[in-house]
C-alpha positions in Angstrom: 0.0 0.0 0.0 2.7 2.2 -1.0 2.7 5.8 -2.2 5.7 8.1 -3.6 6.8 8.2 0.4 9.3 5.8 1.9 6.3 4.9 4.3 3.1 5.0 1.5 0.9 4.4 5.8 1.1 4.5 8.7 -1.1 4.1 11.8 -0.6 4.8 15.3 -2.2 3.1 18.3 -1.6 5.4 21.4 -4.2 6.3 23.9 -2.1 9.4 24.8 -3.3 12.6 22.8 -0.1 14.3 23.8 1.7 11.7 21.9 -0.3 11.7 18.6 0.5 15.5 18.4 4.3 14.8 18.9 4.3 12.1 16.7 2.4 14.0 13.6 4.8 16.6 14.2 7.5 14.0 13.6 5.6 12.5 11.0 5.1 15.3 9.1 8.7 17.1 9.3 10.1 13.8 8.0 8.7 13.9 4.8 9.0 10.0 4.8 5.6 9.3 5.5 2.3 9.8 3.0 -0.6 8.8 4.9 -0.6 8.4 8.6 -3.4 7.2 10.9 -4.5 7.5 14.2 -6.3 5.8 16.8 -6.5 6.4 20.5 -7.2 2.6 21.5 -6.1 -1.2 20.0 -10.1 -1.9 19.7 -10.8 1.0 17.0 -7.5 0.2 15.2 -8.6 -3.3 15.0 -11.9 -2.3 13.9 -10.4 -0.5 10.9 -8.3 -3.3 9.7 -11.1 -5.8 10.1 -13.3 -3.5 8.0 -10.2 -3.4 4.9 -11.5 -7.0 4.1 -8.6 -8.2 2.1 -6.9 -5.2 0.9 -3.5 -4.1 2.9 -4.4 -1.2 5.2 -1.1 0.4 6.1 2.4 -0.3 5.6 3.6 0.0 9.0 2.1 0.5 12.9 3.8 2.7 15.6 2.0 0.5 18.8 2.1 1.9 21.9 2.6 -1.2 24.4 0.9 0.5 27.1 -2.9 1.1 27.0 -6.2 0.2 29.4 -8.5 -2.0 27.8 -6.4 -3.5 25.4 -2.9 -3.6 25.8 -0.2 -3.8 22.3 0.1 -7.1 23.0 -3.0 -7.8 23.4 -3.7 -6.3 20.2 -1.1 -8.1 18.2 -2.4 -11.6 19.6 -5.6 -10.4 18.4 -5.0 -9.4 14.9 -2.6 -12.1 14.2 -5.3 -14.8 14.9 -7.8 -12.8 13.6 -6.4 -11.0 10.0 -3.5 -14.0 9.3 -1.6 -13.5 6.4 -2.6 -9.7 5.1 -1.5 -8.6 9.2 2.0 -10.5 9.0 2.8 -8.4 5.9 2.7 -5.1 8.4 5.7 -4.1 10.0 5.2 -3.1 13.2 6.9 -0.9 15.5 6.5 -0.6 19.3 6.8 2.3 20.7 7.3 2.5 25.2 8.1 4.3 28.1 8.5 1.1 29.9 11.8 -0.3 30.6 10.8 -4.1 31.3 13.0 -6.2 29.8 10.4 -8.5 29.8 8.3 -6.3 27.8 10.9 -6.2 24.8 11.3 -10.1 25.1 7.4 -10.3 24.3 7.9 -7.9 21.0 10.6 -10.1 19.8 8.2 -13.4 20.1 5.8 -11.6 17.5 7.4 -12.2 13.7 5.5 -8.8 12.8 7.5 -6.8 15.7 10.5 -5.5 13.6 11.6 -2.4 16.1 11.2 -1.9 19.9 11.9 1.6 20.6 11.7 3.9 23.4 9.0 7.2 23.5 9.1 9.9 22.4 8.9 9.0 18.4 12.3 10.8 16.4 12.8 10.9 12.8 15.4 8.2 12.8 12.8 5.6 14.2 11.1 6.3 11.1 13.9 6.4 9.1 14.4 2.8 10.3 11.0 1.7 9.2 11.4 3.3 6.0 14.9 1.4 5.8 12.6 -2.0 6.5 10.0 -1.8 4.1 12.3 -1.0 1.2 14.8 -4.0 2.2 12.4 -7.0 2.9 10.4 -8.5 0.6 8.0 -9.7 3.0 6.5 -6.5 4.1 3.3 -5.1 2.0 5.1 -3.1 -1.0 
């Protein structure tokens, strides 16, 4: 689902407003990003990508691991059972305050988690993803 941008989509699941403002700023001085998405919990951002049907939704998700209700674990357990093979093409990123080891050791045991990365979002972090999707032919491009 690629546009002329590194990043053709993006979507971020964060239930802090303070952080999607950051991040768009981010977002939108890097240049490297054409469409980005937003969502203040995992259950509407599920929502979304069960209502795509078939077609890829985004190329890449910033996930927040933190969140009431459902956690970004919780919401990668959830779309992985749930959307298969058109989720495993996503690349996502997670994006934490927390400093659990434990916490990055859980990312690593989901195939779709290719960064773990601390808050607040910088350019290079998307640089990285940018970096990913053009280099692995697995990802939705």
């Amino acid at each position: 689902m690629s546009t002329s941008s590194p990043i053709g989509s993006i979507m971020l699941i964060d239930d802090n407003e303070i952080d999607h403002r950051m991040c768009k700023r981010v977002v939108e001085r890097s240049g490297l990003v054409g469409e980005f998405i937003t969502f203040l919990s995992a259950e509407e951002a599920l929502d979304h990508l069960r209502q795509a049907g078939d077609r890829p939704v985004v190329d890449a998700i910033l996930l927040d691991v933190n969140m009431p209700r459902m956690d970004g674990f919780e919401f990668l357990e959830t779309a992985t059972a749930e959307l298969g093979e058109r989720f495993a093409r996503v690349v996502v990123m997670m994006l934490t305050t927390s400093l659990n080891p434990r916490d990055k050791e859980r990312a690593q045991q989901f195939s779709v988690v290719r960064d773990y990365c601390n808050k607040p979002l910088i350019i290079e972090y998307l640089q990285r993803l940018a970096d990913i999707l053009a280099n692995d032919p697995e990802t939705a491009k």
